[in-house]
Each structure stands twice: as C-alpha cells, then as structure tokens.
N, C-alpha and C positions, 0 to 999 in steps of 0.2 A: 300744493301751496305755490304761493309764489312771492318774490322777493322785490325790496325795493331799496337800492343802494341810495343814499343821500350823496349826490355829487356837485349841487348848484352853489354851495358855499366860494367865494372868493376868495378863503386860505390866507387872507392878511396876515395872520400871524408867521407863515411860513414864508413872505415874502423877503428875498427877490426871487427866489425858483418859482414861485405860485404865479411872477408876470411870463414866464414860458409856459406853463401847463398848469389846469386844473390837479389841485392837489389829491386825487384818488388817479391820476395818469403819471405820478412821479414814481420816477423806476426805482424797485425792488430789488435788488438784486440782478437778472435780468429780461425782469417781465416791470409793465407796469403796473401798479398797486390793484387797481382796480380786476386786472389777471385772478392774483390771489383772490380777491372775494369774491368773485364769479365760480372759482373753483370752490370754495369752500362751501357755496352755498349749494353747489353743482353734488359733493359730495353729501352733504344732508340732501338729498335725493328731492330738491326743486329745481324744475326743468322749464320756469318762464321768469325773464326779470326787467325788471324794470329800473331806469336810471334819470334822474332828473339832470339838467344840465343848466347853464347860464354861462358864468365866468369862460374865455376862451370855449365858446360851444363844437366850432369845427376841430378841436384836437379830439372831440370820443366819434366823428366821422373817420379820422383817420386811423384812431388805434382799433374801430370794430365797423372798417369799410360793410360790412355784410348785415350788419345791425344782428347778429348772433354771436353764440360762446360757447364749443364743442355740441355744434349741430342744435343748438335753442335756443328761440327770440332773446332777443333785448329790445324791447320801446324803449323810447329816447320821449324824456319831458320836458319841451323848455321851454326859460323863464325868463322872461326879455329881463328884467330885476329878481334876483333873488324872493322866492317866495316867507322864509323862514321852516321852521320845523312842521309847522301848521298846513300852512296854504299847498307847500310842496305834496303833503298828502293828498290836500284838500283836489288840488287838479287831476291827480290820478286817478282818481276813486271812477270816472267811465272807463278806467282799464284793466280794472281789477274783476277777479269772480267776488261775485258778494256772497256765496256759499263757503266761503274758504279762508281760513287767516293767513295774513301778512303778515311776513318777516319781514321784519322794517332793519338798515344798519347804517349807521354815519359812515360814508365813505372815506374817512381817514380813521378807521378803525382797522389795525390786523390784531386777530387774537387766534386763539385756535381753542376757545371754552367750544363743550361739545355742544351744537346744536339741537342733533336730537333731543337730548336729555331737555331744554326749554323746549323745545315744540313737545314732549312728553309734557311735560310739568305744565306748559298751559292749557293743553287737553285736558290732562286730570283738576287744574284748577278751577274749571266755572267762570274764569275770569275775563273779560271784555278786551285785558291787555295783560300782559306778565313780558316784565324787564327783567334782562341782565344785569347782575348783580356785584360788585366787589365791594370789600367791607378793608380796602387798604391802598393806599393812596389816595390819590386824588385831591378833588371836591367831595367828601362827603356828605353831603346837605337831603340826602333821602332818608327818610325814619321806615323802617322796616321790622316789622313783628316776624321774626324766622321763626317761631308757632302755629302762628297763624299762616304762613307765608302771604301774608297780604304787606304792602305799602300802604304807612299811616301817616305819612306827610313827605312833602317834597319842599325844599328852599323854607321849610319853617312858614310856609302861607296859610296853614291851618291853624298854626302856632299850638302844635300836638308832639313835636318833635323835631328837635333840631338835626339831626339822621348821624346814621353812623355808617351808613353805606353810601357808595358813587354810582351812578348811574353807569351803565360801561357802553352805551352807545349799539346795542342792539337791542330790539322786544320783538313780539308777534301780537298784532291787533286783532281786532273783530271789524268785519269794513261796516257795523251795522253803530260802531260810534261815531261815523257820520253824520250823526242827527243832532251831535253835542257841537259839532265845530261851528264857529261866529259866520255870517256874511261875512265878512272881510277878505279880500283876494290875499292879503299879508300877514299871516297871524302866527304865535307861535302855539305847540302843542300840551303847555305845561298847564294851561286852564283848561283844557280840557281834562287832561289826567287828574287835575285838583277835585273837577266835578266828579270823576270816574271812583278815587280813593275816598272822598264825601259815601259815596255808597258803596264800599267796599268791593270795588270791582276791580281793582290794581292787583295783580300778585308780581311776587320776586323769587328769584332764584340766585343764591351765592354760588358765582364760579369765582372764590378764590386763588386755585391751583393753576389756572390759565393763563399764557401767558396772555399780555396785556399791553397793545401800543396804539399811544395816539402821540402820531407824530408832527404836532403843530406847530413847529419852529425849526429850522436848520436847526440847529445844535437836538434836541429831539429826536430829527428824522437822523441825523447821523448813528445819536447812541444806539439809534432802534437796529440800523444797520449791522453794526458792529456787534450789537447782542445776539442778532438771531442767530440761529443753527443753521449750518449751511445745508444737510442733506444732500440733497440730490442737486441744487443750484451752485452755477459756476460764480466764487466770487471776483472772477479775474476771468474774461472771455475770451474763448480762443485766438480770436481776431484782434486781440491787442498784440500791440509793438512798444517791446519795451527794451531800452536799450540793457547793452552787455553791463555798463558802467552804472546804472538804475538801480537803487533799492529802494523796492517794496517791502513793507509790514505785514505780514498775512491780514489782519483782520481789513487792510484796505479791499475797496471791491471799484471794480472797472468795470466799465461795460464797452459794450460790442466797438468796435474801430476805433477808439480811443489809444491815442502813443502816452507814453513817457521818454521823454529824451536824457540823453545822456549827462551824467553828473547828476541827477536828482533824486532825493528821498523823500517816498510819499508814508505817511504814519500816518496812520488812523483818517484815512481819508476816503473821500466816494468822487469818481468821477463818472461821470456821464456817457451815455455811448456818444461816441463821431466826437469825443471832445481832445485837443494836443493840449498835455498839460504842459505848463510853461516852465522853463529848467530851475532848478534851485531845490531849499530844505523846506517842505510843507509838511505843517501839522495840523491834523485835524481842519482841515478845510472841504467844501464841493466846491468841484468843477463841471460846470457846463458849456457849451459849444459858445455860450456868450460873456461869458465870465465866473468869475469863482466869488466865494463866498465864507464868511469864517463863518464855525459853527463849535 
C-alpha cells in the first residue's frame, strides 16, 4: 500500500503558528508532526507516501531535504491554491498504483488507533472505502450501522440519520472511485462518499479506545502536548539553557537551543526549538523564535 498524508490546508484555525509552518511541520515534542505520521504509517508496514503541499510549500523541502523517510519515497503534490479533500486526491491518482488501496490521513491528525486492524477490516469488507471511526466527541454527523459495519449517512444529506459517530480523519480507498469524482480541479470528497453509501459501499470501524488528537487551535495543540505520554521523547532537549534561578513544570516541553533566563517560571507551556524565552511568570502560553502566543 501506499499512503497519502493531507498537508495542503492553511491551518487558519491554528493561526499565528500556522503563519511560520504548515501545520502537519509543528513540532511535537521534538520531531515535527508530520515525523510521527510518517513513522506510523512506516510501522503499518507502507513503504511509499505521498504528501500534498501548498500553504508555506518550501518548509517540507526543508524538513525532508531528500524527498524520503527512513530510506522510502515521499512525492510532494502541489497546489498553487488549496485543492480541498476532493481535488487533492483527485491530482494524485497518476501517482498512485491502481491495484492497491490508499491509506488516506488529514495531516493534523495524531492518534495511534491500530492501523492494521482498518487495512484488515477493509480487506474483509468488499468496501470501495472504510473510515475511521469514533462514537465520542467530536462532530458526530456520520450515521453508522455497527451490524452491518457500513455508513448510512454523513452530515444528515440522505436524511437517513443524523450519526452518532465522527469521522476521525483517516480511511483507505479504492483508487478505482475515481470514476465518481466531478470535473472540477476544486471539489470536496463528501459527495462522493454520499454517492459511494447510496450503494452501500462505505464501511466503518470503531476505534474508540485510541487515543485521539486534532490539534486545530493553539490552545488544542497545547493540551495535546501536555497529554501525550512521553516514552522515549525528550520533553526538555538537551541543548536547552535554563537558568539555576528558572522553574520549569514537568509537563512543559522545550525544544532544541531554546534558553530560559533567570527568574522565570514556565507552567504548562511549549516553546520552540532556537526560541529565548523572555524573563517573567508564563502560563500556558507557545513560544517561537517570533513570538509567543496564549493558548
């Protein structure tokens, strides 16, 4: 298989950090986001991927100078204007195997639902497409038959079911529903799925138990921070300089050549690699190399 990470979005809602970097290159702890989903997908054992670009296009030249991620392509797809969910597919389909389905993932999704188990479960389901699943939070606007595992409405457009689940920003397609997508270079992908559930060819899988982040807003992308598990990631980087007289809160995280100067207290806060934070008592704020930000 092979994978196609959604990165051409503009991240409005995460701005002012989204006017320095495409928001699937905002640092994680201390990789950029898009790291993780390249590994994740690396671990479900896909070893070709694909990433659409627009918004700040030359920041993924420079965070994947070799156009690869542990020794395997990545294409770059880009879109003078934002395509939408549609079109973005719509342009890649000469890059894809048409033998093979696409793991498709919104680039500002981290979760760790198992992938296998959906690439199993759209195998066994006969299905054209089968989404990711959660049945808590969100937007729930998808109607889902977990009997049947098919999708019997989305946004209420069939008017079959107002949903009780949320879409979670990953599926795997068949590149052969290209024959359903509009002329249009701009379209989004929900009429098509509409046409696809019309003849029962949608399936769904609940991954409840997963964790689950879409970090669309500073305050968002902070709590996401301060939630995850640290493992094996440093949330405080070697290469920081933090003064004797400085307290830090564990769950804050620093990245690489970042100081803190003396007298200051950081709580619950993320700063940036290369960023000096400025002296005083900050709470819950990011900092980056241009300025900081409440969150």
């Amino acid at each position: 298989m092979q994978s196609f990470i959604l990165g051409a979005g503009l991240g409005t809602r995460l701005m002012p950090l989204t006017s320095l970097l495409p928001k699937p290159l905002i640092p994680v702890f201390q990789q950029p986001m898009a790291e993780l989903l390249l590994d994740y997908h690396y671990e479900a054992g896909i070893r070709e991927f694909i990433i659409n670009t627009s918004h700040l296009a030359l920041c993924w030249d420079r965070a994947f100078p070799e156009h690869e991620w542990r020794g395997c392509p990545i294409r770059f797809s880009y879109e003078l204007t934002p395509l939408d969910s549609g079109g973005g597919i719509r342009k890649i389909l000469p890059l894809i195997d048409k033998d093979s389905p696409l793991l498709v993932q919104n680039g500002d999704i981290l979760t760790d639902l198992p992938l296998q188990q959906l690439i199993a479960a759209h195998k066994a389901s006969g299905a054209m497409v089968t989404l990711a699943l959660r049945s808590k939070d969100g937007n729930r606007n998808v109607g889902f038959d977990e009997t049947a595992g098919r999708v019997t409405d989305m946004r209420h457009l069939l008017g079959k079911d107002k949903g009780t689940c949320q879409f979670a920003g990953i599926y795997i397609m068949e590149p052969a529903i290209a024959d359903l997508f509009p002329d249009e270079e701009t379209c989004s992908i929900v009429p098509v799925w509409i046409e696809l559930i019309r003849r029962g060819q949608i399936a769904g899988v609940l991954f409840d138990e997963a964790r689950w982040y879409e970090p669309g807003t500073p305050a968002a992308y902070l709590d996401m921070m301060l939630d995850l598990p640290k493992g094996d990631r440093n949330r405080i980087h070697p290469s920081v300089q933090i003064d004797s007289t400085a307290i830090v809160c564990p769950q804050t995280v620093i990245g690489e050549n970042a100081s803190v100067p003396e007298d200051t207290t950081l709580t619950e806060c993320l700063v940036w690699p290369n960023t000096p934070v400025p002296p005083g008592n900050h709470s819950r704020r990011i900092f980056t190399p241009h300025f900081s930000a409440d969150a």
